[in-house]
PDB file of N, H, CA, C and O in Angstrom:
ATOM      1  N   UNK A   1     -43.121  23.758  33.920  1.00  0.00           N
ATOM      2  CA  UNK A   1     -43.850  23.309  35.083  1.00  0.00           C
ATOM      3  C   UNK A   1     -43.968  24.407  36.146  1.00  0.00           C
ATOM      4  O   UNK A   1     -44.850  24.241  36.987  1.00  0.00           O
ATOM      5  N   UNK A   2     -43.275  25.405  36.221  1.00  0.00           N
ATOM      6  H   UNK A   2     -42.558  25.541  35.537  1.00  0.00           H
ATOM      7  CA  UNK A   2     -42.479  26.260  37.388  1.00  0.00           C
ATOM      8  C   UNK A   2     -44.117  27.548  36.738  1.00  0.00           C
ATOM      9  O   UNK A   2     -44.698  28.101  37.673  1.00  0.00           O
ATOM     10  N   UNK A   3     -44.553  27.810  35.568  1.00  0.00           N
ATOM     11  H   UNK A   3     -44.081  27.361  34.809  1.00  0.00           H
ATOM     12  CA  UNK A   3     -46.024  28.580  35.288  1.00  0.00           C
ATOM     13  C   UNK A   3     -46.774  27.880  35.940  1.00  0.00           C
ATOM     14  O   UNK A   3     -47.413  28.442  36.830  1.00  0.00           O
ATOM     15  N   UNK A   4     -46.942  26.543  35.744  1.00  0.00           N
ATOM     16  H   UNK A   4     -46.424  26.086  35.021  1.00  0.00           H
ATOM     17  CA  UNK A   4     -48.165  25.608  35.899  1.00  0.00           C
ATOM     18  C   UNK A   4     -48.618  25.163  37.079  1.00  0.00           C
ATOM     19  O   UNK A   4     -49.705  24.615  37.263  1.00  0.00           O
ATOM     20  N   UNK A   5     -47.569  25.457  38.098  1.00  0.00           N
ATOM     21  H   UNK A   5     -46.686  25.902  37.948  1.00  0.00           H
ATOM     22  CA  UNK A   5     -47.702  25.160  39.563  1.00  0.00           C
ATOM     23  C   UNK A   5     -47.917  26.507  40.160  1.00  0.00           C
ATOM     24  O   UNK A   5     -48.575  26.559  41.198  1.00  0.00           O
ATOM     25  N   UNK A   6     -47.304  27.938  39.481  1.00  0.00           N
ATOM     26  H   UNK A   6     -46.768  27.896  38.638  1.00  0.00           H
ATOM     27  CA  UNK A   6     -47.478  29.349  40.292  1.00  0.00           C
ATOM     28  C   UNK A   6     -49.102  29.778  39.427  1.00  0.00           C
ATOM     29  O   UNK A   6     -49.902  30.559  39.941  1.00  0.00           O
ATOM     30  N   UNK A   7     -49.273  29.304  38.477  1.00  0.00           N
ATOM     31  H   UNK A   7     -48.623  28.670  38.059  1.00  0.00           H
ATOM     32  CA  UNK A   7     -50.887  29.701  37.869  1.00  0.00           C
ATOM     33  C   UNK A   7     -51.765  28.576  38.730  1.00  0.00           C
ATOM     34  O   UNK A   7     -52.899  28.932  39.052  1.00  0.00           O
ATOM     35  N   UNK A   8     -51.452  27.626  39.014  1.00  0.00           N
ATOM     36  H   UNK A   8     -50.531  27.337  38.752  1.00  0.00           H
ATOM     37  CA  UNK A   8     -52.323  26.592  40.154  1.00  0.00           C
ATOM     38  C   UNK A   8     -52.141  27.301  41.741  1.00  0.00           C
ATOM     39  O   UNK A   8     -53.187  27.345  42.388  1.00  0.00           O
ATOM     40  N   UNK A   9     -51.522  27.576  42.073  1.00  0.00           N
ATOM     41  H   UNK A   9     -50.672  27.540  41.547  1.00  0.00           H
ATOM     42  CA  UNK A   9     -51.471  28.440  43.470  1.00  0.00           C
ATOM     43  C   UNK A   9     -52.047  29.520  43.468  1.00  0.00           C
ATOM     44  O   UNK A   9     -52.665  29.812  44.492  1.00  0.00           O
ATOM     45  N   UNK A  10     -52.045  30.233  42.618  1.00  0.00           N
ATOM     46  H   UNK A  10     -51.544  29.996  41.786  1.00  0.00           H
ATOM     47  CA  UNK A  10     -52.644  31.555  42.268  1.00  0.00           C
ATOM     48  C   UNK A  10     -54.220  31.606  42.650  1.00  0.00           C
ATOM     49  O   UNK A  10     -54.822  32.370  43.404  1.00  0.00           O
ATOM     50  N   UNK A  11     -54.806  30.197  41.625  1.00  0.00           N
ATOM     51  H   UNK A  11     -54.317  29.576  41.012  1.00  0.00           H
ATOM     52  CA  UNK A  11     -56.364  29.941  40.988  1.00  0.00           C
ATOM     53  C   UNK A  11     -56.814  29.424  42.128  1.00  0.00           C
ATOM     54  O   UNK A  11     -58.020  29.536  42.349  1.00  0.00           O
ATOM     55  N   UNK A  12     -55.886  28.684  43.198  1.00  0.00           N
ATOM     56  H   UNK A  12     -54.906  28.593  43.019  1.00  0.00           H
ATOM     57  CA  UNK A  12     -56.539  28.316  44.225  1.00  0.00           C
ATOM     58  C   UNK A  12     -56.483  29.192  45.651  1.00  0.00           C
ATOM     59  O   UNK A  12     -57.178  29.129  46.665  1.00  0.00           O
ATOM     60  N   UNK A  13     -55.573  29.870  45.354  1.00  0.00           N
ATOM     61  H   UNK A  13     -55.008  29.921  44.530  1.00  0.00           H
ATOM     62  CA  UNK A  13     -55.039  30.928  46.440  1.00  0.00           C
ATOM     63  C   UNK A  13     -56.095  32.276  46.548  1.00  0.00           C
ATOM     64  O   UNK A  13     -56.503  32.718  47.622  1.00  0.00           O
ATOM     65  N   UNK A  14     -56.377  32.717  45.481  1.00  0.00           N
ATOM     66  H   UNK A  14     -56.046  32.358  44.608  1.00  0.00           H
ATOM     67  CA  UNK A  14     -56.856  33.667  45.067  1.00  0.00           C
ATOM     68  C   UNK A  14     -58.426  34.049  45.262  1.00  0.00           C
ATOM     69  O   UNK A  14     -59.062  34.749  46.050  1.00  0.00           O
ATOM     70  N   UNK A  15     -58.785  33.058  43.905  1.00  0.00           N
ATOM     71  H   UNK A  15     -58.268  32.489  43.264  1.00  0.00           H
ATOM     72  CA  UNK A  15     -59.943  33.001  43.129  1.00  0.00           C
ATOM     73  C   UNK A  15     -61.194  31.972  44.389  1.00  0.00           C
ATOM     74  O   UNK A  15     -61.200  30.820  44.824  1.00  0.00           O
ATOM     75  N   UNK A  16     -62.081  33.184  44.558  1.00  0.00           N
ATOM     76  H   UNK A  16     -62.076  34.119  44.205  1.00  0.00           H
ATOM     77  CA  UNK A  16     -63.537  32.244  45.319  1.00  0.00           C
ATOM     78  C   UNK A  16     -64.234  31.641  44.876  1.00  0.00           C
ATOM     79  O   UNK A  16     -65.370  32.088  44.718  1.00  0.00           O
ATOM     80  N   UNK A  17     -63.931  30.420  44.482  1.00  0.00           N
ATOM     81  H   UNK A  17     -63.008  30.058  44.610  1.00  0.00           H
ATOM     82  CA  UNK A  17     -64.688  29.549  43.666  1.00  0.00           C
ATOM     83  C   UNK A  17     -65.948  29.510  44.069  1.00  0.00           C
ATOM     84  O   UNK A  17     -66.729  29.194  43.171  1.00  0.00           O
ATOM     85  N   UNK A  18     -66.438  29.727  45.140  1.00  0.00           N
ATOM     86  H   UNK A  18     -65.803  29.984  45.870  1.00  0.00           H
ATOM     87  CA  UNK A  18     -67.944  29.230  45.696  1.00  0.00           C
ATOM     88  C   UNK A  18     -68.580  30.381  45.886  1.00  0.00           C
ATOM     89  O   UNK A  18     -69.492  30.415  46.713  1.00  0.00           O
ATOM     90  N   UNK A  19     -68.144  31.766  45.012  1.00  0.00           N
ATOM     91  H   UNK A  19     -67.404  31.738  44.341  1.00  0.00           H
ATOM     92  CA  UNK A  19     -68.976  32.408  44.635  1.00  0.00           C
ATOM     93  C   UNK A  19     -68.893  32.425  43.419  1.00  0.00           C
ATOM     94  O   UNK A  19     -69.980  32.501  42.847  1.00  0.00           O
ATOM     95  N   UNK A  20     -67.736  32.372  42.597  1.00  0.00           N
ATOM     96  H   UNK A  20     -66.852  32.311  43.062  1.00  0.00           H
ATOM     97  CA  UNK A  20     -68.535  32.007  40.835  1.00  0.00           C
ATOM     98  C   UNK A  20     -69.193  30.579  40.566  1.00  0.00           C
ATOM     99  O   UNK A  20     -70.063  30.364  39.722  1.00  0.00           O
ATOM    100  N   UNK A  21     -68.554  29.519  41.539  1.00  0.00           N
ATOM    101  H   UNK A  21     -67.847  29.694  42.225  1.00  0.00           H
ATOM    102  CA  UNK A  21     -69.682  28.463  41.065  1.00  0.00           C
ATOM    103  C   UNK A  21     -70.021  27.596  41.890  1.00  0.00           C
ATOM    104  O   UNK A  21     -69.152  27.197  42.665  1.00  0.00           O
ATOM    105  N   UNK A  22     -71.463  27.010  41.983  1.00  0.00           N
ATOM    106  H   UNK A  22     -72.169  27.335  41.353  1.00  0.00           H
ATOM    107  CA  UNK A  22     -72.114  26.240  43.023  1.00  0.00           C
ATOM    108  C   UNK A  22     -71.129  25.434  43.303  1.00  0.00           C
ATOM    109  O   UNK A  22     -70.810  24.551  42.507  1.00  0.00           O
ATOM    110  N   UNK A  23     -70.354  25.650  44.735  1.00  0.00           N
ATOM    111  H   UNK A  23     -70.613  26.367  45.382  1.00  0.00           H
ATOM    112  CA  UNK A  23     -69.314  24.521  44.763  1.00  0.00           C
ATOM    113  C   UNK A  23     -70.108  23.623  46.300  1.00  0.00           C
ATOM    114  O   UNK A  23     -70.065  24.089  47.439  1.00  0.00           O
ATOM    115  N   UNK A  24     -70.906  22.041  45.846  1.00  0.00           N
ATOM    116  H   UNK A  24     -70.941  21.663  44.921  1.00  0.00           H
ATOM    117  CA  UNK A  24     -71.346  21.587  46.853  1.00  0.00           C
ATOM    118  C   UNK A  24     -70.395  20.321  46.945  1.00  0.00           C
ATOM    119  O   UNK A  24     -69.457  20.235  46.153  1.00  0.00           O
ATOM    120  N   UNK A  25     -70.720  18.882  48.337  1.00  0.00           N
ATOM    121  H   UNK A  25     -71.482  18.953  48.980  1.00  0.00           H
ATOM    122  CA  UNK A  25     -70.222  18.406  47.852  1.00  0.00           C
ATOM    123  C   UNK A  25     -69.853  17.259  46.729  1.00  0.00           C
ATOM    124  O   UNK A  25     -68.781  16.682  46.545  1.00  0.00           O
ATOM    125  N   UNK A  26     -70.677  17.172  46.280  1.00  0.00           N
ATOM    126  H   UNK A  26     -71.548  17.640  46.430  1.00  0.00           H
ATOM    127  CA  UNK A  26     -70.811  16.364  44.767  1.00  0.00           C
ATOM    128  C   UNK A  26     -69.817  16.629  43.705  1.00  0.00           C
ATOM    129  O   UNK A  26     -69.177  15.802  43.055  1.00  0.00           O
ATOM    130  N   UNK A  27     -69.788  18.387  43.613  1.00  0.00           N
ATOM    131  H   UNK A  27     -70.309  19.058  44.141  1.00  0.00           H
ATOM    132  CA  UNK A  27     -69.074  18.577  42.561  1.00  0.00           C
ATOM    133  C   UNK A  27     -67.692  19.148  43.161  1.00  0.00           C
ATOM    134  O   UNK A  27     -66.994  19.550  42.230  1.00  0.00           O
ATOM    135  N   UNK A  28     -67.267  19.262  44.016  1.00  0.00           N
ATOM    136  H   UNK A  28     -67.834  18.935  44.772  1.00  0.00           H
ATOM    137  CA  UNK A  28     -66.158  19.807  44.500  1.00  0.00           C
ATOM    138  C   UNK A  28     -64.889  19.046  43.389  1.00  0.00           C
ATOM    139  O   UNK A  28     -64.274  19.845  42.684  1.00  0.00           O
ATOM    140  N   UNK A  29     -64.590  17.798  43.281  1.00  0.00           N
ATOM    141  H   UNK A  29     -65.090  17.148  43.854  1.00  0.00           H
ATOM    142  CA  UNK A  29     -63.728  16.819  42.938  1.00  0.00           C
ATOM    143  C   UNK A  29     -63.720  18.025  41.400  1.00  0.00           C
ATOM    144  O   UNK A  29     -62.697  18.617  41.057  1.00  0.00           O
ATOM    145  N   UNK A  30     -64.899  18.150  40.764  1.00  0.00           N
ATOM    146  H   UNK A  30     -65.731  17.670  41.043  1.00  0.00           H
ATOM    147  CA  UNK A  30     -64.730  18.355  39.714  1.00  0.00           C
ATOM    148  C   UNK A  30     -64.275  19.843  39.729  1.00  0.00           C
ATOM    149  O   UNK A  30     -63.342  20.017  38.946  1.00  0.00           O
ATOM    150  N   UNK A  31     -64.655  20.953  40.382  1.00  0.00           N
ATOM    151  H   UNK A  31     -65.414  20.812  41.018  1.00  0.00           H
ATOM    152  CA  UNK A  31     -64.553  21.805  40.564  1.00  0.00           C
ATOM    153  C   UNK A  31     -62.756  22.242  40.557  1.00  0.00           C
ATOM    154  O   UNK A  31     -62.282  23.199  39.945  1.00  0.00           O
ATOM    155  N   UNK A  32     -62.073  21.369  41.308  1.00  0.00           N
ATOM    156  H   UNK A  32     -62.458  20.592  41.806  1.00  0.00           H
ATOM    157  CA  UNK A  32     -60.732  21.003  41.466  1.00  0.00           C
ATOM    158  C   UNK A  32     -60.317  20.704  40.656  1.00  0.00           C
ATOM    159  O   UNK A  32     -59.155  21.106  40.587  1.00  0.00           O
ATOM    160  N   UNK A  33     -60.800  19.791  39.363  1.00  0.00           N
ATOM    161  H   UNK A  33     -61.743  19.464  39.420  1.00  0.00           H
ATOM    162  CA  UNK A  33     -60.336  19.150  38.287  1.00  0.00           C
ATOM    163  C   UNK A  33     -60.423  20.599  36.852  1.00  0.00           C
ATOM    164  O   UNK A  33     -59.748  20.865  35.857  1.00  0.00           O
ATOM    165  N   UNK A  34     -61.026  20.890  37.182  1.00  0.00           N
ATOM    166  H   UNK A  34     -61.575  20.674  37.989  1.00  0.00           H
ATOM    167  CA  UNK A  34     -61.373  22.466  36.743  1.00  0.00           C
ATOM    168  C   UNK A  34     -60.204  23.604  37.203  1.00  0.00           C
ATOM    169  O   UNK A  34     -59.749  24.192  36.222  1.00  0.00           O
ATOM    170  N   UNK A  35     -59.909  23.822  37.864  1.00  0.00           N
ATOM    171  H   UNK A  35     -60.279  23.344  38.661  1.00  0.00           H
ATOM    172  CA  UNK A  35     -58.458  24.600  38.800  1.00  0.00           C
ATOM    173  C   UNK A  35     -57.648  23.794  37.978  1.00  0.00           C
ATOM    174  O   UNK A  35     -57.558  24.365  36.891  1.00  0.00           O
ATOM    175  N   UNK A  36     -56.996  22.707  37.980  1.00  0.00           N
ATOM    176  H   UNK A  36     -57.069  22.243  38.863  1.00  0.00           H
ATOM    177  CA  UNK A  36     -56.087  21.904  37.619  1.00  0.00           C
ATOM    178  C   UNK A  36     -55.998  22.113  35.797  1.00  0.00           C
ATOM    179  O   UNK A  36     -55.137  22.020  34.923  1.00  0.00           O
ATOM    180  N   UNK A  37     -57.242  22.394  35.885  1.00  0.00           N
ATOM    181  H   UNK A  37     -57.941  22.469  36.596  1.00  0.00           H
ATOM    182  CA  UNK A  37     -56.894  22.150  33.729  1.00  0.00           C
ATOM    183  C   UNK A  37     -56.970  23.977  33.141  1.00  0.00           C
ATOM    184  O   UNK A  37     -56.736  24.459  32.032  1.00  0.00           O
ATOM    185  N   UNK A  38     -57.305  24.477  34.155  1.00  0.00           N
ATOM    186  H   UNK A  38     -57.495  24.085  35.056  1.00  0.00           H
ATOM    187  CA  UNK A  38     -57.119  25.949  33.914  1.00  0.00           C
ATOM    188  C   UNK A  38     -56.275  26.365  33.792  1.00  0.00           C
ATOM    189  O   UNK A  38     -56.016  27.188  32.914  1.00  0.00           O
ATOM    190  N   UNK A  39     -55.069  25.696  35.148  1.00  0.00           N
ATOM    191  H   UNK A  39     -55.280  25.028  35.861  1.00  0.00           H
ATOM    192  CA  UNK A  39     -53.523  25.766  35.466  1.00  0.00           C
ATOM    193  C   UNK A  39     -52.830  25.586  34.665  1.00  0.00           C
ATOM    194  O   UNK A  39     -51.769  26.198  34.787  1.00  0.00           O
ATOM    195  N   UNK A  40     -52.971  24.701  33.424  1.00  0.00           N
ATOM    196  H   UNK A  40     -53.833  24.204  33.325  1.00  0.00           H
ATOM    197  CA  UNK A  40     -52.387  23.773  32.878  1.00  0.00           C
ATOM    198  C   UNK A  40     -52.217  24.399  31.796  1.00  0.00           C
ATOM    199  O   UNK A  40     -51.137  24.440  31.207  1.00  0.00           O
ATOM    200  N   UNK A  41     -53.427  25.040  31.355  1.00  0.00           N
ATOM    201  H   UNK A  41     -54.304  25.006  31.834  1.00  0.00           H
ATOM    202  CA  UNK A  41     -53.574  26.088  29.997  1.00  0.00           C
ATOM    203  C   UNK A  41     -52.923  27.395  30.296  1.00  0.00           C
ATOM    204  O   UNK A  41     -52.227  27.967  29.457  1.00  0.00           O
ATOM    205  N   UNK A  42     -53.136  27.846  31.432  1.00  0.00           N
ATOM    206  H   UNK A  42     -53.701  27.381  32.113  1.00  0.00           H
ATOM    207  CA  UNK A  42     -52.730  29.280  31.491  1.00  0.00           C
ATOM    208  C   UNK A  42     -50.671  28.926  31.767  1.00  0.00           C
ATOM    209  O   UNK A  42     -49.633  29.365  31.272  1.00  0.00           O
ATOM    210  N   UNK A  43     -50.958  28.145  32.584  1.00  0.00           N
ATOM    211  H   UNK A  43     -51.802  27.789  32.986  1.00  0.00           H
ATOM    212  CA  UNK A  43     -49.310  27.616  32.529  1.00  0.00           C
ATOM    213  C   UNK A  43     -48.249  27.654  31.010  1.00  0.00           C
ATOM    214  O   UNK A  43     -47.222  28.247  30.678  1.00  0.00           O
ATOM    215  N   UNK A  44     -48.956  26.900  30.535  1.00  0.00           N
ATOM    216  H   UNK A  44     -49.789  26.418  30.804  1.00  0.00           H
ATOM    217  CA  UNK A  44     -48.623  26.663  28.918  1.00  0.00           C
ATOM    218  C   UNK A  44     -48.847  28.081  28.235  1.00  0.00           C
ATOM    219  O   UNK A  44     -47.885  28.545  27.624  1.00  0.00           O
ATOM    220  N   UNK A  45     -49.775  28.655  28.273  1.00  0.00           N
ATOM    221  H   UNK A  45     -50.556  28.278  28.770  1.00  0.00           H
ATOM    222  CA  UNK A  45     -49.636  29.683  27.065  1.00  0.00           C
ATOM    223  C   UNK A  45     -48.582  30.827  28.281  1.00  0.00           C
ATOM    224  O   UNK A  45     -48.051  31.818  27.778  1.00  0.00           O
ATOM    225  N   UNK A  46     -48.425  30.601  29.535  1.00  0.00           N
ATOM    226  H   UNK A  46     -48.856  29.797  29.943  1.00  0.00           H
ATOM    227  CA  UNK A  46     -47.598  31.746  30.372  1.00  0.00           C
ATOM    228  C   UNK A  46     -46.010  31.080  29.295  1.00  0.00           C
ATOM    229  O   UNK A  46     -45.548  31.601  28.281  1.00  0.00           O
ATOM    230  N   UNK A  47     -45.651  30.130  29.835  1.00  0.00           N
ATOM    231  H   UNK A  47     -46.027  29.707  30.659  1.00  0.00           H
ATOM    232  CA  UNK A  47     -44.561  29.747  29.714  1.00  0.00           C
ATOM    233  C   UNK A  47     -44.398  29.664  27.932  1.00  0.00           C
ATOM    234  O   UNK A  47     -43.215  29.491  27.640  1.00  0.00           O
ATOM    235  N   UNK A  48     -45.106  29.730  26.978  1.00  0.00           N
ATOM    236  H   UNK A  48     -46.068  29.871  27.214  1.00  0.00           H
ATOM    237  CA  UNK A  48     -44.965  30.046  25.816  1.00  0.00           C
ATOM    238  C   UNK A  48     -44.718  31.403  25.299  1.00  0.00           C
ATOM    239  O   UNK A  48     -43.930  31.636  24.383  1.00  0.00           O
ATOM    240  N   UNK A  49     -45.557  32.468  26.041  1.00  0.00           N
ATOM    241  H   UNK A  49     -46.197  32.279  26.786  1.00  0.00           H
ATOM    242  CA  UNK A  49     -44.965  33.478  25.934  1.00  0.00           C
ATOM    243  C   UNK A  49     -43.617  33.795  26.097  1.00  0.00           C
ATOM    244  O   UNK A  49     -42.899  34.201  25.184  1.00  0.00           O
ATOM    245  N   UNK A  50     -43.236  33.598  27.349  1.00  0.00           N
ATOM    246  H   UNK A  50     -43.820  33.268  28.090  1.00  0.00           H
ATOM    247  CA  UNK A  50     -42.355  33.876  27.793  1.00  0.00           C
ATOM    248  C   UNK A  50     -40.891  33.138  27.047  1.00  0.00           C
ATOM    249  O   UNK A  50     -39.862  33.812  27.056  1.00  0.00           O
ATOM    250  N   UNK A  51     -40.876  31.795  26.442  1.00  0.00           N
ATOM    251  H   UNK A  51     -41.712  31.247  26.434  1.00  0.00           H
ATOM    252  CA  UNK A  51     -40.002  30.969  25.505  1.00  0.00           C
ATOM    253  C   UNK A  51     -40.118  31.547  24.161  1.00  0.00           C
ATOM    254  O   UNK A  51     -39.356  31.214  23.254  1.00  0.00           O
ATOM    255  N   UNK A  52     -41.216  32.550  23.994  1.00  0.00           N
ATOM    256  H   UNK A  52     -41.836  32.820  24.731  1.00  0.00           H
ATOM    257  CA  UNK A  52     -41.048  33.677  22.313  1.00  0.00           C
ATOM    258  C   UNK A  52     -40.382  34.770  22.988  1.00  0.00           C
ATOM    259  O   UNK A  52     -39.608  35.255  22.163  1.00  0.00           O
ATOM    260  N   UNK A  53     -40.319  35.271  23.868  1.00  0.00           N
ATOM    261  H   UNK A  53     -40.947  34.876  24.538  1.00  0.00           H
ATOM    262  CA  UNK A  53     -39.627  36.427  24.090  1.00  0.00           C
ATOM    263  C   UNK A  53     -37.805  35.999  24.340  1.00  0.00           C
ATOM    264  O   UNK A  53     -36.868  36.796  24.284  1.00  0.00           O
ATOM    265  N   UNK A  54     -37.761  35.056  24.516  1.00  0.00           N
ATOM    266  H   UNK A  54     -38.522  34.409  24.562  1.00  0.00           H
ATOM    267  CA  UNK A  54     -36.522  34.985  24.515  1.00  0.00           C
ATOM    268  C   UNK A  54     -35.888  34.436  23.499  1.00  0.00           C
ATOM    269  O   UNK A  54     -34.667  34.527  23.380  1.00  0.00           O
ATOM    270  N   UNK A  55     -36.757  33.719  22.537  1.00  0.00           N
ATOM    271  H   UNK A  55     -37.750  33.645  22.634  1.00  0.00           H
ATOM    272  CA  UNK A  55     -36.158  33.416  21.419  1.00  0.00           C
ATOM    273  C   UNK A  55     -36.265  34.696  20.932  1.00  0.00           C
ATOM    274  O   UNK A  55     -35.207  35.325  20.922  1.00  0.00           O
ATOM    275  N   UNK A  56     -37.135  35.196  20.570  1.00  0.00           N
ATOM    276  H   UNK A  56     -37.994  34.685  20.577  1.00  0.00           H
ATOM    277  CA  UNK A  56     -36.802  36.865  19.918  1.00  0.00           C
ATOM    278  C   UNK A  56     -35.837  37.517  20.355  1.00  0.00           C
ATOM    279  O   UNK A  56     -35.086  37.986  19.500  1.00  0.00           O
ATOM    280  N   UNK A  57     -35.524  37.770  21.780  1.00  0.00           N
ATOM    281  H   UNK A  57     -36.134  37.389  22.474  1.00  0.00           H
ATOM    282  CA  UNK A  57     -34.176  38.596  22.282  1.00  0.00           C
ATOM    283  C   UNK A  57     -32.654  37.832  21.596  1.00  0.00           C
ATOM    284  O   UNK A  57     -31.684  38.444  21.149  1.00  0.00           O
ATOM    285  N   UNK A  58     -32.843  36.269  21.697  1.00  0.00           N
ATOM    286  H   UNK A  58     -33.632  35.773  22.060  1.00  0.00           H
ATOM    287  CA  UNK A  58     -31.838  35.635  21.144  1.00  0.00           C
ATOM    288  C   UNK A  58     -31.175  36.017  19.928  1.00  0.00           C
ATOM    289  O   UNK A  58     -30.025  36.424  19.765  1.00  0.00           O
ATOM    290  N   UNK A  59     -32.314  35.770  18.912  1.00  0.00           N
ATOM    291  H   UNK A  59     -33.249  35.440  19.044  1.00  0.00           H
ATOM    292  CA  UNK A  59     -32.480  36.676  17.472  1.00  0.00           C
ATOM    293  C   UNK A  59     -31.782  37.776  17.541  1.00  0.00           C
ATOM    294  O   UNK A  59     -30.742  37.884  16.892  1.00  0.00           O
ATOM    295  N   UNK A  60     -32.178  38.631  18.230  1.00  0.00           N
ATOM    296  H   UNK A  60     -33.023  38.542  18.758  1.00  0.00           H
ATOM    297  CA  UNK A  60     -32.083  40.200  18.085  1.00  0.00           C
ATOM    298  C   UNK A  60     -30.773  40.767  18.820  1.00  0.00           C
ATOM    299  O   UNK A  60     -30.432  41.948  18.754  1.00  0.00           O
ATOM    300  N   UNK A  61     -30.012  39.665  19.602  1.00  0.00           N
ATOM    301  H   UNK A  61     -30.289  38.706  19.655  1.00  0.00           H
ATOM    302  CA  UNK A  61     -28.609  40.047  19.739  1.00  0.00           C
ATOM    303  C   UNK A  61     -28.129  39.620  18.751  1.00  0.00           C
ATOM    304  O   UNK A  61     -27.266  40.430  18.414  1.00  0.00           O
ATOM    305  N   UNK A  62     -28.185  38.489  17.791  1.00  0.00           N
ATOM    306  H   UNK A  62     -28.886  37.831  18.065  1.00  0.00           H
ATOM    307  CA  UNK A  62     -27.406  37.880  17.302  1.00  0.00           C
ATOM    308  C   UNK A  62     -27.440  38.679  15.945  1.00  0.00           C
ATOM    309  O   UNK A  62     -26.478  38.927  15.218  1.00  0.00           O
ATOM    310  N   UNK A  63     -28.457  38.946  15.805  1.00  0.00           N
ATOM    311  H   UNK A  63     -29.238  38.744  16.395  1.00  0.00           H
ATOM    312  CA  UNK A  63     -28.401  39.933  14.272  1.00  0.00           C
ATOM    313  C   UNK A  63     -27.523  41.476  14.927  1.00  0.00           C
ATOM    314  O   UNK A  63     -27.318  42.098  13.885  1.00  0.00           O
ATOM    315  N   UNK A  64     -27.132  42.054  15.713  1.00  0.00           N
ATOM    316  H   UNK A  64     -27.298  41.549  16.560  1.00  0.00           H
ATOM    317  CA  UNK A  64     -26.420  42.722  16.417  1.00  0.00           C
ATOM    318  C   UNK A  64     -24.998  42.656  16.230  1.00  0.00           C
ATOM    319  O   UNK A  64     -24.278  43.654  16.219  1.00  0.00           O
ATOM    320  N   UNK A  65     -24.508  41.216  16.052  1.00  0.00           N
ATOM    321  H   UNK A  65     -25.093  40.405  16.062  1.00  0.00           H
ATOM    322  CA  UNK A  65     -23.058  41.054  16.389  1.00  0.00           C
ATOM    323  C   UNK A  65     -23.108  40.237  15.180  1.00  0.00           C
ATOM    324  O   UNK A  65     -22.090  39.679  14.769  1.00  0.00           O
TER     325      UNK A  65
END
């Protein structure tokens, strides 16, 4: 959760949505719902990376000792 909330702060912190996309108000809700499922993916594959690298380091002490 701790990717999925710092990749959602980021996308909204960051990124000018209302120059990559017509953000009026009709679509705003969705526009947001869009931030939110971006978060969610980039969260997940952040925090997947990061749960292979430590299973690999795990591995790689243990074949060590």
């Amino acid at each position: 959760m701790f990717f999925v909330y710092l990749v959602f702060q980021l996308l909204k912190d960051l990124v000018k949505w209302d120059r990559i996309l017509k953000v009026t108000k009709d679509n705003a809700r969705k526009v947001r719902l869009l931030v939110v499922l971006c978060s969610i993916g980039l969260g997940y594959l952040i925090s997947s990376f990061f749960l292979n690298i430590y299973q690999l380091w795990q591995e790689a002490v243990r074949t060590l000792f």
